[in-house]
N, C-alpha and C positions, 0 to 999 in steps of 0.2 A: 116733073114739076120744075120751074125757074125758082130759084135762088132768088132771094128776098135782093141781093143786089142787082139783077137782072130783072127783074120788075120795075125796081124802081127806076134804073134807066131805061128801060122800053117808056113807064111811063113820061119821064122827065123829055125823051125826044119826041113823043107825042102831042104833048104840051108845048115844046119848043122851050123848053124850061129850064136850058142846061146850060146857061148862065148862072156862075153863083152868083154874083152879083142880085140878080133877080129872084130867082129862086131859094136862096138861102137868105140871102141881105133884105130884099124887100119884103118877102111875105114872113120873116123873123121879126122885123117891124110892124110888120099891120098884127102878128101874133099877140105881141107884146100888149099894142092899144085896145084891139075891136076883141080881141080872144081867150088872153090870160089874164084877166081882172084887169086889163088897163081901166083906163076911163071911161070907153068907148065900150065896152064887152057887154055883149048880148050870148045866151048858151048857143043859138044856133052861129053866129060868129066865131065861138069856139070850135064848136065840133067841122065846121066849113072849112077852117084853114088847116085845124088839124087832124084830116082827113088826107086833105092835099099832102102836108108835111108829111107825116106820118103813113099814113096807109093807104098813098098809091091812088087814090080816087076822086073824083068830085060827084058831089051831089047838090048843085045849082038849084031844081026842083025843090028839092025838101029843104034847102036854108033861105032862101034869096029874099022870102018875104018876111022872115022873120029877125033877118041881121039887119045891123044899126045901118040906117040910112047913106051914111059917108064910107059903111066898107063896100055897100051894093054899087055906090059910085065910082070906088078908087078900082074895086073888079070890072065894072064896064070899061074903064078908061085904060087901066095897064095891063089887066089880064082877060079879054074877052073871052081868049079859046077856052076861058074859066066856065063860063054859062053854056054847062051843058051837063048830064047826070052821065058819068063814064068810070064801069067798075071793074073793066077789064082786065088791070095789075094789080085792083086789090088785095089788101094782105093785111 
């Protein structure tokens, strides 16, 4: 079995996500608004980003129609490779 740091970078090249900048700086931002009780936080906006951050996966299917309006947009527009269900480095 891969090492929890080995997941996470298979999945981070997968995503093309291995800019911190992006991957830590931006979606630590949309965490903060849409995910962890910002202003913006809907539960499926929570569990969406922090599925990403945390455990290696997206699942686009089961949140997209239930997250706030402006995070379904800010993922179309900077993270499309986002809208897809892929739980293959899950952890």
């Amino acid at each position: 079995m891969e090492e929890r740091y080995e997941k996470r970078t298979a999945f981070r090249d997968h995503f093309d996500l291995n800019d911190d900048n992006l991957y830590y700086k931006r979606l630590g931002e949309l965490w903060a608004e849409f995910g962890n009780y910002g202003k913006r936080t809907t539960p499926a906006g929570h569990h969406f980003i922090q599925e990403i951050i945390e455990h290696n996966f997206v699942d686009w299917r089961s949140w997209n129609k239930k997250m706030h309006p402006d995070l379904v947009e800010i993922i179309k527009k900077e993270f499309p490779q986002l809208m897809c269900t892929f739980k293959k480095y899950a952890q």
